[in-house]
C-alpha positions as CSV (number, residue, x, y, z in Angstrom):
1,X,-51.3,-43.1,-18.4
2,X,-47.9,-40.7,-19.0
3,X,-47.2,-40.5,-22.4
4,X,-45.2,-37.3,-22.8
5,X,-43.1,-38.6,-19.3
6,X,-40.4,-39.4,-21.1
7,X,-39.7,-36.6,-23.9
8,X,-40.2,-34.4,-20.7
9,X,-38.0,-36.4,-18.9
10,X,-35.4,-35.7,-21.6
11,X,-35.9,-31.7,-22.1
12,X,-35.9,-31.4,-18.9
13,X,-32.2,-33.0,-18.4
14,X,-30.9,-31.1,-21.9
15,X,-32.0,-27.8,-19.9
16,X,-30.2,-28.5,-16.7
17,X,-27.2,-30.1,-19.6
18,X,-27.3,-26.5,-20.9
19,X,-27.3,-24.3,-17.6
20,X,-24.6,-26.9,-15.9
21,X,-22.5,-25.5,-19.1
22,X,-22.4,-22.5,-19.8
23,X,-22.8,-21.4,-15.3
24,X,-20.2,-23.9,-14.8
25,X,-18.0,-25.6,-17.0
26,X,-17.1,-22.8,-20.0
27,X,-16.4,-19.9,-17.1
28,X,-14.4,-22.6,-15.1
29,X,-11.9,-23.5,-18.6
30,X,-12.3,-20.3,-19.9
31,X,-10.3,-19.2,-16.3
32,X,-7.8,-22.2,-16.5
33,X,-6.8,-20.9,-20.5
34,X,-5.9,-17.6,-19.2
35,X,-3.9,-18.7,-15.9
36,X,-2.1,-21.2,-19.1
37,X,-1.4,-17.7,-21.0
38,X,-0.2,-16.1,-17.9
39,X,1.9,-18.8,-16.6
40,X,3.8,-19.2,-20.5
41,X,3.7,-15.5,-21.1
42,X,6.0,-14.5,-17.9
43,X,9.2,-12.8,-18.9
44,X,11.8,-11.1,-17.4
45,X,11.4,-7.8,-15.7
46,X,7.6,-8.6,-15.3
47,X,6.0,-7.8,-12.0
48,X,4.1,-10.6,-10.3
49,X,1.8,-11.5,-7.8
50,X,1.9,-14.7,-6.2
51,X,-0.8,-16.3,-4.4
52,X,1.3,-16.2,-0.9
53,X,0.6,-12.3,-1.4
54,X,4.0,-11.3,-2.3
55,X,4.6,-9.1,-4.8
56,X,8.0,-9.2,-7.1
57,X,10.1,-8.7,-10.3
58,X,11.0,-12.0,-12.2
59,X,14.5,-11.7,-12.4
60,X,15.2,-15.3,-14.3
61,X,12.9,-17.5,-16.1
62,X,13.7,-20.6,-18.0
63,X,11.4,-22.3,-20.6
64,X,12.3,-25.7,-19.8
65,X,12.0,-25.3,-15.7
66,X,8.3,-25.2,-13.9
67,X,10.8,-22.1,-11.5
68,X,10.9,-18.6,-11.4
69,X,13.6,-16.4,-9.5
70,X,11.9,-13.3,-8.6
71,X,12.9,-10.1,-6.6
72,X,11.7,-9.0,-3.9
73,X,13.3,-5.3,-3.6
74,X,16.3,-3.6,-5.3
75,X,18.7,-4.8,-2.4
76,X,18.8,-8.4,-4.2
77,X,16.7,-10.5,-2.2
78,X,15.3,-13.2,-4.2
79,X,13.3,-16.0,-3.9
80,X,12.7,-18.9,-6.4
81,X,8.9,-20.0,-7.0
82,X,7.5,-22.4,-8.8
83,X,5.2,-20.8,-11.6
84,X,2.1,-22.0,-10.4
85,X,2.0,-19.6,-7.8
86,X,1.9,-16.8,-9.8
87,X,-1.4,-15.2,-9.8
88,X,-1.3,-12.3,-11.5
89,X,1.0,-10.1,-13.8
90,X,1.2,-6.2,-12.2
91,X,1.4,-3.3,-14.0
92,X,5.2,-1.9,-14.5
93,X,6.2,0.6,-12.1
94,X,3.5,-1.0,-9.3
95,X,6.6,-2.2,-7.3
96,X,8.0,1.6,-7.0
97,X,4.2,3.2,-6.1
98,X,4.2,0.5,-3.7
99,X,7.5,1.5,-2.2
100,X,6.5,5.7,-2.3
101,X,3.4,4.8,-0.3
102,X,5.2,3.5,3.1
């Protein structure tokens, strides 16, 4: 004779509801909104990180194209990416520490 099986039953899967959401699902979107920000913040003269590891200034950037032209040192060479490679936005000047450290 179970009686209580089955509001246990229940509580028990509206706890393991409740951990599955806020261990899993809200830190996963909560990640996926800020890569969304990222990605429709770059601009122009940012400096980027991709997720090839290289590490660049955008150098043209066009609202309507899913492509970024980015710079890889001051003698010109540059390399078109698409956005969703971009991984992180640097901090301005990290290009020129990087280069006074070799």
């Amino acid at each position: 004779m179970q009686q209580g099986s089955g509001l246990e039953m229940l509580v028990i899967l509206a706890v393991f509801g409740i951990i599955f959401y806020f261990m899993i699902y809200r830190p996963q979107a909560k990640r996926q909104k800020e890569q969304r920000e990222l990605l429709s913040n770059l601009a122009k003269g940012d400096e980027i990180l991709t997720s090839g590891g290289l590490i660049g200034r955008i150098t043209k950037v066009s609202a309507e194209s899913e492509n970024v032209v980015m710079a890889l040192n001051d003698n010109n060479n540059e390399v078109m990416i698409s956005r969703n490679f971009v991984v992180a936005k640097l901090p301005k000047g990290t290009m020129k520490a990087l280069k006074d450290q070799q």
